[in-house]
C-alpha positions in Angstrom: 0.0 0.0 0.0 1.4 2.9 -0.7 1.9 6.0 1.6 1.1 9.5 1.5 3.5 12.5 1.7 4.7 13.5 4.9 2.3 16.7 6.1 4.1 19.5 5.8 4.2 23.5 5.0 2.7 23.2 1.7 0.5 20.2 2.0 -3.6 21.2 1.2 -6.3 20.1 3.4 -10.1 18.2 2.9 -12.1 17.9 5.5 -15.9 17.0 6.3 -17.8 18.6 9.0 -20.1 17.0 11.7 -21.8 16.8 14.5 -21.3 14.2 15.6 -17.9 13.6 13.4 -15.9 11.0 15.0 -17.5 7.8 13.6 -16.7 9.2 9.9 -14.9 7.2 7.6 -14.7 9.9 5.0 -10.6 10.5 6.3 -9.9 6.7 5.9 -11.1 7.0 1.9 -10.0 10.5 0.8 -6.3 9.6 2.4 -6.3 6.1 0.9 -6.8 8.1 -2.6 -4.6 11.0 -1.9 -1.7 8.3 -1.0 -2.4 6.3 -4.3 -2.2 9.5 -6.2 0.8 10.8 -3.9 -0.9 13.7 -3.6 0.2 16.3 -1.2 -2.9 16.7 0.5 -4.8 15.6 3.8 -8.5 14.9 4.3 -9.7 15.5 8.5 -12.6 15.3 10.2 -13.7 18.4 12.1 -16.5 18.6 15.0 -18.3 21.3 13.9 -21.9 22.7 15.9 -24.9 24.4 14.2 -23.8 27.1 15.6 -20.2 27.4 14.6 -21.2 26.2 10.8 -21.3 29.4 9.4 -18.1 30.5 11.1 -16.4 27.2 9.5 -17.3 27.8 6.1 -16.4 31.5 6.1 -12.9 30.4 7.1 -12.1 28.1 4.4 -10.8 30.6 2.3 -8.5 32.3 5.0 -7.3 28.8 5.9 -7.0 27.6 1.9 -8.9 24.3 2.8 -9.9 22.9 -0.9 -13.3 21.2 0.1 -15.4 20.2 2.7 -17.8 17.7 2.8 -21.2 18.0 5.1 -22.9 15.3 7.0 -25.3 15.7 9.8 -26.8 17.8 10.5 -25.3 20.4 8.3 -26.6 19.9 4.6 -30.1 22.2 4.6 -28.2 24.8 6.6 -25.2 25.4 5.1 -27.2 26.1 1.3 -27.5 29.4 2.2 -23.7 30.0 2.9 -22.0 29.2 -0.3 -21.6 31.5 -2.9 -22.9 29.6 -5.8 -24.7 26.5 -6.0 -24.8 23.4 -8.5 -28.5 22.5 -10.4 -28.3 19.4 -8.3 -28.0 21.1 -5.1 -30.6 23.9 -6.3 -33.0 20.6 -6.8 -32.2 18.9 -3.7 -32.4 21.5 -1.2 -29.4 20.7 -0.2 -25.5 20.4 -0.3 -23.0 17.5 0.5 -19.5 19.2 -0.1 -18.6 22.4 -0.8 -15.3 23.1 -3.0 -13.3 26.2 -2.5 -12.3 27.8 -6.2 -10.1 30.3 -5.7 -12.0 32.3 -2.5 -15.1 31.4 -4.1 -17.0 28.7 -2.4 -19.3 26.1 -4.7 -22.0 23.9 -3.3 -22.8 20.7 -4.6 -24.8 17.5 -3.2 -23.2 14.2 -4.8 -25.9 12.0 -2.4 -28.4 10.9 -5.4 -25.4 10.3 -7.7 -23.6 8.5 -5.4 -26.9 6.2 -4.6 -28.2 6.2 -8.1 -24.3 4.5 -8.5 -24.2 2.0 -5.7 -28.0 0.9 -7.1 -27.0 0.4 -10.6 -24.1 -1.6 -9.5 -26.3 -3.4 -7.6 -28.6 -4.2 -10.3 -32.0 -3.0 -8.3 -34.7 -3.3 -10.5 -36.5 -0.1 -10.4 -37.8 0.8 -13.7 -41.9 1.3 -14.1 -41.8 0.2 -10.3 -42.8 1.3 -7.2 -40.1 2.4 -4.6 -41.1 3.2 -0.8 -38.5 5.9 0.7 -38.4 6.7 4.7 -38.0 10.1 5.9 -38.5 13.8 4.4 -35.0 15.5 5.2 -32.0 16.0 2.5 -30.9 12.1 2.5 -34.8 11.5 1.4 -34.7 14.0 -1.2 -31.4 12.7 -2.2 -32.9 9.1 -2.4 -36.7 9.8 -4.3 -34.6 11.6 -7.2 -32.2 8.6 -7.2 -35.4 6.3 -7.4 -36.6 8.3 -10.5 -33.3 8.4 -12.6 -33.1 4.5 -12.0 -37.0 4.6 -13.6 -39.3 4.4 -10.9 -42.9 5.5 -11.9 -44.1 6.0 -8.1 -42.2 6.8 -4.8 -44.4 6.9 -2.2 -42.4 9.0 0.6 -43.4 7.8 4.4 -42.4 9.9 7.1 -43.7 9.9 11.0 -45.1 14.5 10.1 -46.7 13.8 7.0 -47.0 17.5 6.9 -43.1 18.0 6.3 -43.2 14.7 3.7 -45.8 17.2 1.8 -43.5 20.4 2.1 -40.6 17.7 0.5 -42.8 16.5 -2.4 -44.0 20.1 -3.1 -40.5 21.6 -3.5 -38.9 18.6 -5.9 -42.2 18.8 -7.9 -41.4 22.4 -8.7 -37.9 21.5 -9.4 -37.3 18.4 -11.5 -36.2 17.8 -14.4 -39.5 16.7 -16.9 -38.3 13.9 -17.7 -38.6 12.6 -14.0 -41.5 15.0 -13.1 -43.9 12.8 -15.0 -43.4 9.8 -12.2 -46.3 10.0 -8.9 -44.8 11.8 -5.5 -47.0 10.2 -2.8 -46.9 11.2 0.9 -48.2 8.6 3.8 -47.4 8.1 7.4 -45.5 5.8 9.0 -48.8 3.7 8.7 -47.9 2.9 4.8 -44.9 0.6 6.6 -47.9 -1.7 7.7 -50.4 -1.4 4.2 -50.0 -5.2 2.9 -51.3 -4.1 -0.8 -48.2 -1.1 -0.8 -45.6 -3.3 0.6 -46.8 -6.4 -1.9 -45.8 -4.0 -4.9 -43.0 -2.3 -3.6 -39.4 -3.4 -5.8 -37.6 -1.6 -3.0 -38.0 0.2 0.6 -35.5 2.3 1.3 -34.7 4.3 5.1 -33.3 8.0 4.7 -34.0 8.3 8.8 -31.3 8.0 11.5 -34.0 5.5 13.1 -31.8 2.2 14.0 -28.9 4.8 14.4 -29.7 6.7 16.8 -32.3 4.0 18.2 -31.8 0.4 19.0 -35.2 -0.6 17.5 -36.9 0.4 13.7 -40.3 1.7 12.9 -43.0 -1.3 13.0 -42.8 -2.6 9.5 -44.4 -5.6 8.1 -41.4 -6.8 6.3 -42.7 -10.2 5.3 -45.5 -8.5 3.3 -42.9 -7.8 0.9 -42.3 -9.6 -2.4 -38.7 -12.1 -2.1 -37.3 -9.6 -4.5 -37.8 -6.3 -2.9 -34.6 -4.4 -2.1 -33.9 -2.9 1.6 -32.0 -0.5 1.1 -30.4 1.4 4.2 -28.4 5.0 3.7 -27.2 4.7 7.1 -24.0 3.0 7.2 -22.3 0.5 10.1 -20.3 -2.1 10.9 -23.1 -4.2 11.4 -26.5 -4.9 10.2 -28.6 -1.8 11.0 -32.0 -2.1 13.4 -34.0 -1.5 9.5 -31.6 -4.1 7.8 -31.7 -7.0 10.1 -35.3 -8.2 9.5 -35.0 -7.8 6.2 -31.7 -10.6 5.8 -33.8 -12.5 8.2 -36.6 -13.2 5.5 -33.5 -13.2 3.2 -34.9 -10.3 1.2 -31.7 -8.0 -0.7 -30.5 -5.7 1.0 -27.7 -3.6 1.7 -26.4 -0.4 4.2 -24.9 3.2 2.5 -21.8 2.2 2.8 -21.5 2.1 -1.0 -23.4 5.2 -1.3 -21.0 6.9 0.5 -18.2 5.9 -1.6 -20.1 7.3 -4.7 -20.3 9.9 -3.4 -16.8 10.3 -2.2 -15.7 9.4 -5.3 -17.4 12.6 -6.8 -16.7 14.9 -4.2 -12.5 14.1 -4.5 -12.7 15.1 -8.2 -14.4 18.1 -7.3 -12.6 19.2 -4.7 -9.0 18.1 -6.2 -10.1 18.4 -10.3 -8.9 14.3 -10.6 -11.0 11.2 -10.2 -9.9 8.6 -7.5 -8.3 5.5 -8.6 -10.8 3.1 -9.5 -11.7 0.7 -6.2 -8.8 2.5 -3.6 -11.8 4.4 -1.8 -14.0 1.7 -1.7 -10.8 -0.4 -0.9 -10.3 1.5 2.6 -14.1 1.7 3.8 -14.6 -2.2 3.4 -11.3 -2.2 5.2 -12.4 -0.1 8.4 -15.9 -1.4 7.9 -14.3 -4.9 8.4 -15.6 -6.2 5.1 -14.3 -8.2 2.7 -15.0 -7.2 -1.2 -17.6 -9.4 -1.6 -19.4 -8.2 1.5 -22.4 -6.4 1.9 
């Protein structure tokens, strides 16, 4: 394996911004690219608050940093802090990463194109069909448009405040693309989790909550209502099988966590931040190796 550049005077810093950080394996992939690359150039993980955000991104000029990326709880608020913003961000309502040109800071959001990725290489079915998608933040948004651009003709989006599920719907209605505007936004509570003629039709249910995360149990869902081959797919990401996951591989249903999501999206973020593409399999290389996986893992 080859090893990075000493850090030094003239080496250029990533980062990604958190709160909570520490569990991020964003530094193990950007560094395992930036050694393969022998690029001079660091990727760190800083703890920053809602409250300090704003402070943070204004100093990434001063301090030269190249590009951040954002993950919770930092994505809606930090769209009004960037200078300019991507159409993908625009659409989302949200941004993943924020690149650094010259003193002028870009938004971007690399989520949907970095799940639309892992889903392709995953082969899930999705075209004409009918996808199910928990939650009605950023990572929800990021996974409905995902859903669409793989072909799904419905998304029915479940959420605990159908009200904000509605708010969601509304705003990516007004700002998709035709082509995927023609598909049916549907908003239910977390009651649809339990409708046997939904869950019977459904090619694939995915969770953009931190429930299972942040909780040790999931949302009452009726999993064996679901067809053999509907996907469960999970954008939360962990060593183990997630609290939404686990029922699912215990009917033996397909499934798997965000883990290659997130190295989609890493993958696009490091070109943008560093204007060259990672080599091809180092990132996801080094988050199957601190995941504890093996490549043909999960």
């Amino acid at each position: 394996m080859r090893v990075a550049p000493p850090i030094g005077g003239a080496t250029r810093i990533a980062a990604v911004f958190g709160d909570p950080v520490e569990h991020s394996l964003s530094p193990a992939m950007h560094n395992a690219a930036y050694a393969a690359l022998r690029l001079d150039r660091a990727y760190l993980a800083f703890h920053v608050t809602p409250a300090m955000l704003r402070a943070a991104v204004r100093a990434l000029p001063a301090l030269g940093i190249v590009g951040v990326n954002l993950t919770v709880p930092h994505k809606e608020r930090a769209l009004a802090m960037v200078d300019r913003l991507s159409a993908e961000a625009r659409m989302l309502g949200a941004i993943n990463c924020i690149a650094n040109r010259a003193g002028t800071l870009y938004g971007d959001n690399t989520d949907a194109r970095g799940l639309e990725r892992d889903l392709a290489m995953r082969r899930v079915a999705l075209e004409a069909a009918t996808a199910v998608v928990i939650g009605a933040g950023g990572a929800a948004a990021a996974a409905i448009v995902a859903c669409l651009r793989r072909g799904a003709h419905e998304v029915i989006i479940a959420n605990r405040t159908p009200a904000r599920a509605r708010g969601l719907a509304r705003r990516l209605r007004a700002r998709l693309p035709r082509a995927l505007g023609r598909a049916a936004l549907e908003v239910r509570g977390l009651d649809a989790l339990a409708d046997a003629a939904l869950l019977g039709r459904a090619a694939a249910v995915l969770n953009a909550t931190p429930m299972g995360l942040t909780q040790s149990a999931f949302a009452r869902l009726d999993y064996a209502r679901t067809r053999r081959e509907c996907f469960f797919y999970d954008l939360i990401y962990s060593a183990k099988p997630t609290a939404f996951l686990r029922p699912a591989i215990a009917l033996g249903r397909p499934c798997a966590d965000g883990a290659g999501m997130l190295v989609g999206q890493g993958e696009l973020a490091f070109e943008l931040f560093n204007g060259v593409a990672p080599p091809k399999g180092v990132m996801r290389g080094a988050l199957w190796s601190a995941l504890g996986r093996s490549d043909r893992a999960r």
